[in-house]
C-alpha positions as CSV (number, residue, x, y, z in Angstrom):
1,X,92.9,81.7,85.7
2,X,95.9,82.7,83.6
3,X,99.8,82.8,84.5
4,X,101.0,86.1,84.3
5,X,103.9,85.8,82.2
6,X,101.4,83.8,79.8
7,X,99.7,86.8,79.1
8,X,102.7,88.9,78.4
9,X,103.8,86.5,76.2
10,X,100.3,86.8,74.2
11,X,100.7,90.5,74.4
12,X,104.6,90.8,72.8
13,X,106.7,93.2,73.2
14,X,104.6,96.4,71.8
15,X,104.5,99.9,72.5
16,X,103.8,99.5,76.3
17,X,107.1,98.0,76.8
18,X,108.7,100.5,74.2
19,X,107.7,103.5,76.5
20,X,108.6,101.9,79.6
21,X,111.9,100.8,78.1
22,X,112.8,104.5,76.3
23,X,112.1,105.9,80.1
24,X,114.3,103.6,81.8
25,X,116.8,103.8,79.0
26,X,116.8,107.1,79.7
27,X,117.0,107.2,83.8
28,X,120.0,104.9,83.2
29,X,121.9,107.6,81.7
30,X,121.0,109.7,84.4
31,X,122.6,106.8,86.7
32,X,125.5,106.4,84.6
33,X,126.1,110.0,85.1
34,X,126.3,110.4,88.6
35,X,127.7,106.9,89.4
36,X,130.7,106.3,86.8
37,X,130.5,110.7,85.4
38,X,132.1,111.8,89.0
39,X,135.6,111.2,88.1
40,X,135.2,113.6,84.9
41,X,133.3,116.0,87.4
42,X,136.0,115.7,90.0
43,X,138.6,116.5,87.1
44,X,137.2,120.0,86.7
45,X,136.3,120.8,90.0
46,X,139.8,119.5,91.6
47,X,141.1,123.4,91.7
48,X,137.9,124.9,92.3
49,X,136.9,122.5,95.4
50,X,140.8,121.7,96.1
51,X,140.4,117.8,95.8
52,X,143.5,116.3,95.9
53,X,144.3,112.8,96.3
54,X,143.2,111.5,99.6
55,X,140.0,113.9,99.5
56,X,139.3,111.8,96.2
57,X,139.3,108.6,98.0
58,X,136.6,110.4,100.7
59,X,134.5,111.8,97.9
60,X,134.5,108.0,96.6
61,X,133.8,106.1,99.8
62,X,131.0,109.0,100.9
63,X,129.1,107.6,97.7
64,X,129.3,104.1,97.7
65,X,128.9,104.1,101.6
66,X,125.4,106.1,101.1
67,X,124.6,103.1,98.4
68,X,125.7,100.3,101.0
69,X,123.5,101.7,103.9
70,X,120.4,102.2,102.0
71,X,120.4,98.9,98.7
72,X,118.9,96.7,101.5
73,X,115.8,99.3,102.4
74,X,115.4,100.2,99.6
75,X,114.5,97.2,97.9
76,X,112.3,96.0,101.0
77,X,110.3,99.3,100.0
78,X,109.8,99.0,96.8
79,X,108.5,95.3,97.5
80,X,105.8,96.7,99.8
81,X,105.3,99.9,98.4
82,X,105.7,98.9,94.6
83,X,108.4,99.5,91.7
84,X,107.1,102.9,90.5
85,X,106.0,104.5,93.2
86,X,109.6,104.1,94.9
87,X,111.1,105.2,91.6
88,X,109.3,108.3,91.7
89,X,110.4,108.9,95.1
90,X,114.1,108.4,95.0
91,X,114.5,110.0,91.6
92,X,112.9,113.1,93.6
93,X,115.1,113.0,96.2
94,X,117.6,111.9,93.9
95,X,117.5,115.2,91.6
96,X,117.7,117.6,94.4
97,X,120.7,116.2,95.8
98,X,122.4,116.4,92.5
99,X,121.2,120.2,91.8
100,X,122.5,120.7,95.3
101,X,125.6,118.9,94.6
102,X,126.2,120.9,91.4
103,X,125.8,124.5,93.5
104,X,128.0,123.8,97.0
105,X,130.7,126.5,97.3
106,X,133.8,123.8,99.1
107,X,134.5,120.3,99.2
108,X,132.9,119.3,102.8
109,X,129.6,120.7,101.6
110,X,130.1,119.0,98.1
111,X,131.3,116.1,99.7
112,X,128.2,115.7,102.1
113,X,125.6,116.0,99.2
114,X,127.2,113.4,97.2
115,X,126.8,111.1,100.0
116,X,122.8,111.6,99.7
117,X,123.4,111.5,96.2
118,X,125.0,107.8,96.4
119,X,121.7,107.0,99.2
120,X,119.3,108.5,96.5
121,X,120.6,107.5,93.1
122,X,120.7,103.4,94.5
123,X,116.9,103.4,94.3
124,X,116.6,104.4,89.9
125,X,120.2,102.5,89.9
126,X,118.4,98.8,90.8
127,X,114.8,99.0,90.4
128,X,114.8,100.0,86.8
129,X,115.9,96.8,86.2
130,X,113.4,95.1,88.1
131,X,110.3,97.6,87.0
132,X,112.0,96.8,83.1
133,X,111.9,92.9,83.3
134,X,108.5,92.6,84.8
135,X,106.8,93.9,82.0
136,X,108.9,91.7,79.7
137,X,108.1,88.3,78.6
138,X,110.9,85.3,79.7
139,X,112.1,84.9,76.8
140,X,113.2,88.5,75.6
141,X,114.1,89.6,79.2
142,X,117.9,89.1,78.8
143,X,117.9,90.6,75.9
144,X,116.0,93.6,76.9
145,X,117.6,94.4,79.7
146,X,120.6,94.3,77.6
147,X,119.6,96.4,75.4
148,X,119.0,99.1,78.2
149,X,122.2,98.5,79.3
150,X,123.8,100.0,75.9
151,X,123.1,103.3,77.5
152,X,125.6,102.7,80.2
153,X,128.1,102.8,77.3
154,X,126.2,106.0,75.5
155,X,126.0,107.8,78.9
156,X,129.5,107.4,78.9
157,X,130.5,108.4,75.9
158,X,128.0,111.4,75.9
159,X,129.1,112.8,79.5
160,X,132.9,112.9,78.3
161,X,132.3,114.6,75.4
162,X,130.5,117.3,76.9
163,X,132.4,117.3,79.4
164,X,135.7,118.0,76.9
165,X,134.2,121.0,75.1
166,X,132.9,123.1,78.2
167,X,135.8,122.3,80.7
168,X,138.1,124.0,78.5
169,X,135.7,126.9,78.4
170,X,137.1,127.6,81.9
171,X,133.4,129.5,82.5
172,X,133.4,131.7,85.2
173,X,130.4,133.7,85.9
174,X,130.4,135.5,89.2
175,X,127.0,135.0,91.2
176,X,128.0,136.8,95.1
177,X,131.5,137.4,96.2
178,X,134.5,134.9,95.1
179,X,131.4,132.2,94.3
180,X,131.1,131.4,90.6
181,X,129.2,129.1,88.1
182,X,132.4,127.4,86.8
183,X,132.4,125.2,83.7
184,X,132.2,121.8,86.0
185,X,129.1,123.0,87.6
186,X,128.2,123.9,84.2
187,X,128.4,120.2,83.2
188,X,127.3,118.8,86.2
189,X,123.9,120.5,86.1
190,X,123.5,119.1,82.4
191,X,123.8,116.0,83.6
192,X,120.5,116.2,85.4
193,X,118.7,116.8,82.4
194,X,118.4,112.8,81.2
195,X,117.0,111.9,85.0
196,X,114.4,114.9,84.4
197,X,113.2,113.5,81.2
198,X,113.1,110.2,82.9
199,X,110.7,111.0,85.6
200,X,108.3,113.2,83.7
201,X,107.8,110.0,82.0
202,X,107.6,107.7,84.5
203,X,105.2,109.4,85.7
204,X,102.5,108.2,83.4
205,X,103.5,104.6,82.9
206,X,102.1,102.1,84.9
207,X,102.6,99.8,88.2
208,X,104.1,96.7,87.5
209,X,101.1,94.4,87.4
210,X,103.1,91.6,89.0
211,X,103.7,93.5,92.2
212,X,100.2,94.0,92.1
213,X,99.8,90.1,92.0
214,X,102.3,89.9,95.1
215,X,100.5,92.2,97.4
216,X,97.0,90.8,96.6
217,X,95.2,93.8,94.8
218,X,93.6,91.4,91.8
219,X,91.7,94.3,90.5
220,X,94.7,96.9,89.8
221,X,97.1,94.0,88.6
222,X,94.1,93.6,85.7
223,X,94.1,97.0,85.0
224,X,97.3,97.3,84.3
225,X,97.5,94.2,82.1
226,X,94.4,96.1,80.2
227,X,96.2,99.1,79.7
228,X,99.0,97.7,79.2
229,X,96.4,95.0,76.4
230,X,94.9,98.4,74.7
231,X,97.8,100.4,74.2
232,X,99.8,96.9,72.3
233,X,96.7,95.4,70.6
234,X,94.1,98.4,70.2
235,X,91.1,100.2,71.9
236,X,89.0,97.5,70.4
237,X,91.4,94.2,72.1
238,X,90.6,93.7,75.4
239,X,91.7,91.4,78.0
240,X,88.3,89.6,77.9
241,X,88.3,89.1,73.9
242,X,91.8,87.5,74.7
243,X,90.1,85.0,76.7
244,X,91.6,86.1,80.2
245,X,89.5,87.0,83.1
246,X,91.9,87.0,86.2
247,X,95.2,86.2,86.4
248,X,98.1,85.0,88.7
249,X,101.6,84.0,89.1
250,X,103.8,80.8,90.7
251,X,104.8,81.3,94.5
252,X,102.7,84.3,95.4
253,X,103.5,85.2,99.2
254,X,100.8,84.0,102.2
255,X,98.8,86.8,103.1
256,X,100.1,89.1,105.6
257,X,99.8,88.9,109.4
258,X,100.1,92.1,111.4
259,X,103.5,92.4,113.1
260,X,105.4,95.2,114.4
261,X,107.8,96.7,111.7
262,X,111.1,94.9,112.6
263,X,109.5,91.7,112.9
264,X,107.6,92.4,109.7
265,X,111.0,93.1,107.7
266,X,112.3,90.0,108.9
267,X,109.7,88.2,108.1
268,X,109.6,89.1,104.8
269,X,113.7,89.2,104.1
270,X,113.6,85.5,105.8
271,X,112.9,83.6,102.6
272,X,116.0,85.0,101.0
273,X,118.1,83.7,103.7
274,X,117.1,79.5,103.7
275,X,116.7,77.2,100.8
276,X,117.5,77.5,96.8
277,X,116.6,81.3,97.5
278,X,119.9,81.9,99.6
279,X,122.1,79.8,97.3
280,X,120.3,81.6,94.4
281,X,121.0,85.0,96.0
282,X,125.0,84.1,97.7
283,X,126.1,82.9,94.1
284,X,124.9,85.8,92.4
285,X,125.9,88.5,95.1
286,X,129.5,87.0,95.6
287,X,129.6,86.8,91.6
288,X,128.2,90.8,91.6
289,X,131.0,91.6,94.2
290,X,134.1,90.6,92.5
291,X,132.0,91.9,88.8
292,X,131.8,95.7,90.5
293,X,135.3,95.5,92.5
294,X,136.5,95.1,88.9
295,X,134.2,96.9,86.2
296,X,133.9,99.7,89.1
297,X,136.7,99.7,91.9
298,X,139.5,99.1,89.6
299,X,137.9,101.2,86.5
300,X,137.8,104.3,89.0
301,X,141.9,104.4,89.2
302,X,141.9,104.1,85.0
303,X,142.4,107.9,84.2
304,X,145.4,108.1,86.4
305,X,147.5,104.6,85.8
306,X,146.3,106.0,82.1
307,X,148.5,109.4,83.3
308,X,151.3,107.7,84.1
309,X,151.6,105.4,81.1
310,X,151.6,108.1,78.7
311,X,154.3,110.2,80.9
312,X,156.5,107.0,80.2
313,X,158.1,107.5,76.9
314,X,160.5,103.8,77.7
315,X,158.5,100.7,75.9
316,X,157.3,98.9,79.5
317,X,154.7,97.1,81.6
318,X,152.2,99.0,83.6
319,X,154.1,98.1,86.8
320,X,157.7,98.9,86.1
321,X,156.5,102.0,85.2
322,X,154.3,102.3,88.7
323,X,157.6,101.7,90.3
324,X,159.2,105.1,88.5
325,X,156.5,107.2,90.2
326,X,156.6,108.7,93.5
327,X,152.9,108.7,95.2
328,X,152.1,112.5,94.6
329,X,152.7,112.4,90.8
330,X,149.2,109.9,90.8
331,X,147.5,113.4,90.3
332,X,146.0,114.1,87.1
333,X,148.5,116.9,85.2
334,X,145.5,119.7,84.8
335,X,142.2,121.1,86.3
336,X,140.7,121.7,83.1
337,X,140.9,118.7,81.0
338,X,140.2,118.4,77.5
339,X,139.6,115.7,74.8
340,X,142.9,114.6,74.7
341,X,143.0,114.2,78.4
342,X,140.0,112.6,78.4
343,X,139.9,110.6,75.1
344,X,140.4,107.3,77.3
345,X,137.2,107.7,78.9
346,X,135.7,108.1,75.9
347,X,137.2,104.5,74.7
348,X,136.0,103.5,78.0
349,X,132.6,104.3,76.9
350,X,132.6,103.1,73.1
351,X,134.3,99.8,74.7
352,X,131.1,99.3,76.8
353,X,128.9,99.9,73.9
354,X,130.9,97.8,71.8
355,X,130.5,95.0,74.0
356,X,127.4,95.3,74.9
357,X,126.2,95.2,71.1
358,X,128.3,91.9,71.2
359,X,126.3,90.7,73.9
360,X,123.2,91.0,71.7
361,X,124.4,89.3,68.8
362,X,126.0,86.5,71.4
363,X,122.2,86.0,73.2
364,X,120.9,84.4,70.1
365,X,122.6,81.1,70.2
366,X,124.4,81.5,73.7
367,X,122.5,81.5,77.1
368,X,123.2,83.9,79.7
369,X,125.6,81.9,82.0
370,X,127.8,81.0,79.0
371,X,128.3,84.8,78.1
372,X,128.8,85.8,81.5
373,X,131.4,82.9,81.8
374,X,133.6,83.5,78.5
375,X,133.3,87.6,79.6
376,X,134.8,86.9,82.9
377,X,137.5,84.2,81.6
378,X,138.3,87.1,78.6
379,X,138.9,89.5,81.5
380,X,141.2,87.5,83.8
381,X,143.3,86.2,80.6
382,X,143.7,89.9,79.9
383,X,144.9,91.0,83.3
384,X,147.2,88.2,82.9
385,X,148.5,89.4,80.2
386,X,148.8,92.7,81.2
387,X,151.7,91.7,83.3
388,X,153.3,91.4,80.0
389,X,152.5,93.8,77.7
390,X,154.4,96.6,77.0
391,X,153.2,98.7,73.8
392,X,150.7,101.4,74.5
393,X,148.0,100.5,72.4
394,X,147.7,96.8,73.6
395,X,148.2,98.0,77.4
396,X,145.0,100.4,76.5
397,X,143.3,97.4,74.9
398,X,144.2,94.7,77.7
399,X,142.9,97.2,80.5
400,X,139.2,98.0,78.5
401,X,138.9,94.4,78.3
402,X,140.2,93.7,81.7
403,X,137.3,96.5,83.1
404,X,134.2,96.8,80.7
405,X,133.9,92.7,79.9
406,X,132.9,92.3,84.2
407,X,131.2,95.2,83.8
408,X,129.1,94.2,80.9
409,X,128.5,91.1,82.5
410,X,126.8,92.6,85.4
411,X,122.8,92.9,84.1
412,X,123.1,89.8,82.7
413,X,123.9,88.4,86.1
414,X,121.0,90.5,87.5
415,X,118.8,88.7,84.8
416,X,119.3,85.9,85.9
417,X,119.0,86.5,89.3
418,X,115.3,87.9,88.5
419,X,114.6,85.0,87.1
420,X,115.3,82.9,90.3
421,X,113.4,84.7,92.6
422,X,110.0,85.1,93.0
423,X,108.1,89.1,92.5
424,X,107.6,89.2,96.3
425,X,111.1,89.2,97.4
426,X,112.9,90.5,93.7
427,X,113.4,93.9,94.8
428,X,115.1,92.8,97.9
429,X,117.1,90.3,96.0
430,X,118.8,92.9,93.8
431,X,119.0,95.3,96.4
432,X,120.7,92.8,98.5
433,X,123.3,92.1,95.4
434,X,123.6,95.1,94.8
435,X,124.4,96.2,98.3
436,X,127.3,93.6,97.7
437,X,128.3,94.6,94.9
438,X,128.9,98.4,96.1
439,X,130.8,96.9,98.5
440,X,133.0,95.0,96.1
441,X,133.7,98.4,94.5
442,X,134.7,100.6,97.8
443,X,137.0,97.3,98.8
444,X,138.4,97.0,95.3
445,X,139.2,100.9,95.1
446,X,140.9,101.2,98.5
447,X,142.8,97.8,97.3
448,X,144.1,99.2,94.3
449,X,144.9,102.6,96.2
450,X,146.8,100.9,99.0
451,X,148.8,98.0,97.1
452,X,149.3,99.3,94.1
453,X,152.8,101.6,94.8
454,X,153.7,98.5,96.8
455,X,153.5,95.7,94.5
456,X,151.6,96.2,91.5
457,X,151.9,92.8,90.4
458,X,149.7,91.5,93.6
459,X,147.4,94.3,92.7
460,X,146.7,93.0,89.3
461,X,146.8,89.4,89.6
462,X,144.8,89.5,93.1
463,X,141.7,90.3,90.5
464,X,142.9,87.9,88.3
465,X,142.3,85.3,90.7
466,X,139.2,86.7,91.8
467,X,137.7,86.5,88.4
468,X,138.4,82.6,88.0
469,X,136.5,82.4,91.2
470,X,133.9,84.5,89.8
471,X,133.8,82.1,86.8
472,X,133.5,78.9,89.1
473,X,130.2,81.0,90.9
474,X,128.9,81.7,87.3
475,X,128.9,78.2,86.2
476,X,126.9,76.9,89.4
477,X,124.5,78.5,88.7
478,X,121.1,77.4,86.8
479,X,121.6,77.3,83.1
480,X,118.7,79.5,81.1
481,X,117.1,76.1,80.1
482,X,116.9,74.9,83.7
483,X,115.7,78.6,84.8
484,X,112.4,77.9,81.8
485,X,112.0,74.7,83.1
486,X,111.6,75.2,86.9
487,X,108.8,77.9,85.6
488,X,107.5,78.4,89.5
489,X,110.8,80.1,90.4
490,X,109.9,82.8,87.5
C-alpha cells in the first residue's frame, strides 16, 4: 500500500495541478476583491450610500464579524463534506451576495449584504488553500501556494486600476425613480467576474483524494489519483503500470461512531485542542492574529493617514502631522477618486507582488520559518522607524513595508500550519486560524481608529511590539526539516 504524498511525488507537478492551481489563482482574485477591494468600493459609493466615517467602521466590522462567526463551521464542513464540494457551495452563496451587494439602493441594505458577503466569501478565502496543497507534493507546497498568493498583489493592482478609469466616469444610468447604476456599482459588479470564472472551473476538477483517504471511501480517493495519473502522465499511464494498487496516508482518523451532531463536532474539533496539535494550532493562530491586525487592520486606515500626509506640505513625521488634524478631516477629500487619489493603493498592490516574487526567489535556499521571521523583524524595524521619518517618499516606503511584509507572510504561515496537521482535521485548523486572524484585524482596526488622534506614537509602536512577539511565535515553531522528518504529521 502506498503513502499518498509518495504518489504525488511520482506524479510531479503536471497539468492536473496547473488547472487546479489557474482556478484557485483565479478565485483568489475574486477574494482579494471583496476582502481588501471594499475600501476603493466604499470610495465611490461614500456620496451615493452617504458613508461617512463611523458608518465606515460598521461596514468594516459587519464583514469581518460574518468571517468570525462562520471560519470555525466552515472548516468543520468542509472536513466532513469535502474541499470542493464546500467550495462550490460558498462561492454560490458567495456570488449572490456580492451581485446583491452591488445593486442595494442605501447603506443599511448595503450594509446587511456585505455582512453575508464576509460569512460567504470565508469559505473560497481558506479552503483554496487547503484544496491547493493537497494536490501538491511536500516539497513544492510552499512554493505553490506562494505562487498563488502573487494574485493577492495582481487583484490588487487590477481592482484599483479599474477602479480609477470608471469612477471618474461618474456613470449614472437611471433604472426607476432617483435609483441609478452609478460608476461604483459599475465596478463592483466587475469584480464578480474572476469568482465566476473560478467556479465554472472548479466545477470539473476533482475531490481532493486525500479527504477521500480521511473519510474512508478507498475507491473514490483512487479515482482521483487516476485521473489525476492520466491527465499528468497520459491515457496510456495508469496507476497500476506505476506499480500502485491502493493507497493511504499517516494518522488517518478511527472510524466514526454515531453521535448526536454537537457531540459529533466536538468529537471531531477535540484533537485540535490537546497535544502537539493545540501547540501546533495556538502558535500559528496567535502568529496569524497579530500578521492580519497588521497586513489587514492597520492596512485598512492607509488611504486616509495617506490623505493627510500629502495635505501636510511641512517636512514631518506621520504623528506630528496626526496631531494638526481635527477628527472630521480623516475623510477622504472626494467621492469620485481617480488615479492620483488612488495611486497608493496601487503601490500597495505592486508592493505585495514585489514581495511575494521575493519570497520565491528567498524559498530556494531559505525554509519557511526563516522568511516569515526576517519579514516580520523587516516590518517592526520599519514601524520603528517610522517614528522618525519625515520625507514623503521614505514615509510611503516605511508604511508598504510595515503592512505588505506581515501580510506576505501570512500563506506561508498557513503552509506550514498544513503541514502540521493531519487531512482530518486541516480544514478546521485553518478555519480556526483564520477565525483568529479576522479577529486580529477587527481588533487592530478599531485600535488604530480609537488611539490614533490620542497618541499616535502608542498606536504605532503597540504593533511594533506585537511583531517581535510574533517573531518569538515564528521561531517556536517546527523548522521545514523537522516538518519532512516527523513525516506522520504530514
Amino acid at each position: 500500500m502506498a503513502d499518498i504524498d509518495d504518489v504525488f511525488g511520482r506524479l510531479g507537478f503536471g497539468r492536473m495541478q496547473i488547472f487546479i492551481f489557474c482556478s484557485c489563482a483565479v478565485i483568489q482574485v475574486y477574494v482579494t476583491n471583496e476582502q481588501l477591494g471594499l475600501v476603493v468600493i466604499v470610495a465611490g459609493a461614500t456620496c451615493d450610500l452617504g458613508i461617512h466615517d463611523h458608518r465606515l467602521s460598521w461596514l468594516y466590522c459587519a464583514v469581518i464579524t460574518g468571517q468570525i462567526l462562520i471560519s470555525p463551521y466552515m472548516g468543520y464542513k468542509a472536513d466532513e463534506i469535502g474541499r470542493r464540494k464546500m467550495l462550490l457551495i460558498t462561492m454560490i452563496l458567495s456570488l449572490a451576495a456580492s451581485l446583491l451587494s452591488a445593486l442595494m439602493p442605501e447603506f443599511w441594505s448595503f450594509l446587511v449584504m456585505r455582512f453575508f458577503v464576509g460569512l460567504f466569501v470565508t469559505g473560497p478565502s481558506s479552503l483554496i488553500v487547503t484544496y491547493l496543497s493537497e494536490f501538491t507534493k511536500i516539497s513544492l507546497r510552499g512554493s505553490v501556494i506562494n505562487y498563488q498568493s502573487y494574485f493577492i498583489g495582481i487583484s490588487m493592482i487590477l481592482m484599483t486600476c479599474v477602479a480609477s478609469v470608471l469612477l471618474p466616469l461618474k456613470l449614472n444610468h437611471r433604472i426607476v425613480n432617483d435609483y441609478a447604476l452609478t460608476s461604483w456599482r459599475v465596478v463592483a459588479l466587475l469584480n464578480l467576474l474572476p469568482g465566476i470564472i473560478g467556479l465554472v472551473t472548479l466545477w470539473f476538477l476533482p475531490e481532493s483524494p486525500k479527504y477521500y483517504l480521511a473519510v474512508d471511501q478507498q475507491k473514490r480517493a483512487m479515482e482521483a489519483l487516476e485521473r489525476c495519473c492520466r491527465l499528468n502522465k497520459g491515457k496510456d499511464v495508469t496507476l497500476s503500470s506505476l506499480g500502485v494498487e491502493s493507497v493511504t496516508q499517516p494518522r488517518l482518523p478511527e472510524k466514526p461512531i454515531h453521535r448526536s451532531a454537537l457531540a459529533r463536532q466536538w468529537y471531531d474539533v477535540a484533537p485540535l485542542l490537546r497535544g502537539l496539535y493545540f501547540r501546533h494550532l495556538a502558535l500559528a493562530s496567535a502568529a496569524i492574529f497579530i500578521l492580519l491586525g497588521t497586513g489587514a487592520g492597520l492596512a485598512s486606515w492607509m488611504l486616509r493617514v495617506r490623505n493627510l500626509t500629502l495635505k501636510n506640505k511641512d517636512s514631518q513625521t506621520i504623528c506630528v502631522v496626526l496631531e494638526k488634524f481635527d477628527e472630521h478631516k480623516m475623510d477622504l477629500p472626494k467621492c469620485d477618486l481617480g488615479m492620483d487619489d488612488l495611486k497608493d493603493s496601487v503601490f500597495h498592490g505592486l508592493a505585495v507582488l514585489g514581495v511575494f516574487i521575493f519570497t520565491s526567489i528567498l524559498l530556494i535556499w531559505f525554509g519557511r520559518r526563516v522568511i516569515v521571521f526576517l519579514y516580520v523583524l523587516g516590518a517592526a524595524l520599519a514601524g520603528f522607524l517610522l517614528n522618525f521619518a519625515k520625507d514623503e517618499t521614505l514615509i510611503l516606503v516605511l508604511f508598504l513595508i510595515y503592512i505588505v511584509a506581515p501580510l506576505c507572510s501570512l500563506r506561508l504561515t498557513l503552509s506550514m500550519l498544513i503541514d502540521l496537521i493531519p487531512t482530518n482535521l486541516r480544514g478546521k485548523a485553518v478555519s480556526i486560524s483564520m477565525m483568529v486572524g479576522c479577529l486580529g484585524g477587527l481588533v487592530a482596526s478599531l485600535f488604530v481608529g480609537y488611539t490614533m488622534k490620542l497618541n499616535c506614537y502608542v498606536t504605532f509602536n503597540t504593533f511594533v511590539l506585537a511583531l517581535i512577539f510574533c517573531a518569538i511565535l515564528i521561531v517556536m515553531l517546527p523548522s521545514d526539516g523537522n516538518m519532512r522528518f516527523k513525516k506522520g504529521s504530514v
